[in-house]
C-alpha positions in Angstrom: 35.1 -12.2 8.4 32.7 -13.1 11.2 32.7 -9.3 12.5 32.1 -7.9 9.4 29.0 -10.3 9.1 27.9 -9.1 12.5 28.4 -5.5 11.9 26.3 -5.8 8.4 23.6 -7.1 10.2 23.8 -5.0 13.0 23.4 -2.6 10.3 20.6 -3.8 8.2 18.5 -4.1 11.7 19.1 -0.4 12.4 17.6 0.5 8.8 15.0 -1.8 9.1 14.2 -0.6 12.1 14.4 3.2 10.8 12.3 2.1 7.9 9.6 0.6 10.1 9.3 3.7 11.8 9.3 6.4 9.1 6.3 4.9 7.8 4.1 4.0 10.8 4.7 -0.1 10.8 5.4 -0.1 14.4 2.2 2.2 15.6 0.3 -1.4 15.4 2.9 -3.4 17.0 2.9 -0.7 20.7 -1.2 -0.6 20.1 -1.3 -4.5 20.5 1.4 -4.2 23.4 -0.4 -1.6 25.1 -3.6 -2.9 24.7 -2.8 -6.6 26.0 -0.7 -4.7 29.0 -4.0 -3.2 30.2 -6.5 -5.9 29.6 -5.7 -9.5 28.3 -9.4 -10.3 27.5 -10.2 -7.0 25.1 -10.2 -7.6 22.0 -7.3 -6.4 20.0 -8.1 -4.7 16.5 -6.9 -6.3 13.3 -4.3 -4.3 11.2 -6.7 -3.3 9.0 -9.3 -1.9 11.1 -6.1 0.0 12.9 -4.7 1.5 10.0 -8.5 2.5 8.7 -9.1 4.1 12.2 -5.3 6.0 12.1 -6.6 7.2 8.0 -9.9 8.7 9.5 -8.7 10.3 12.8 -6.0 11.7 10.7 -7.7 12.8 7.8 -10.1 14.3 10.7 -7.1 16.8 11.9 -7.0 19.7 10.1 -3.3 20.3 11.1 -2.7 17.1 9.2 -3.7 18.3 5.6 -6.6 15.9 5.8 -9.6 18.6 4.6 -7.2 19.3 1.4 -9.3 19.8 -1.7 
């Protein structure tokens, strides 16, 4: 029973994972690493003001529908 239980989670990880990056969740997560890698002492922005930067620089590309309407 034990391997079953292992493989399920294994499983549910790999979707999770999936999920995470089909809809951006883990852009934040390699901003933070990457910004800490190069300097420790800048400041690091909050989720929200990442995401609200990501919406405007991508509703400032054309090529990404963002001038629709």
């Amino acid at each position: 029973m034990a391997p079953a239980l292992s493989r399920l989670r294994e499983a549910g990880a790999r979707a999770w994972w999936l999920l995470r990056e089909l809809n951006g969740e883990h852009a934040y997560d390699r901003y933070v690493a990457h910004a800490r890698s190069h300097d420790p002492r800048v400041r690091v922005l909050s989720r929200r003001e990442f995401e609200n930067r990501r919406v405007d620089r991508r509703d400032a590309d054309p090529r990404e529908g963002g001038g629709c309407c």
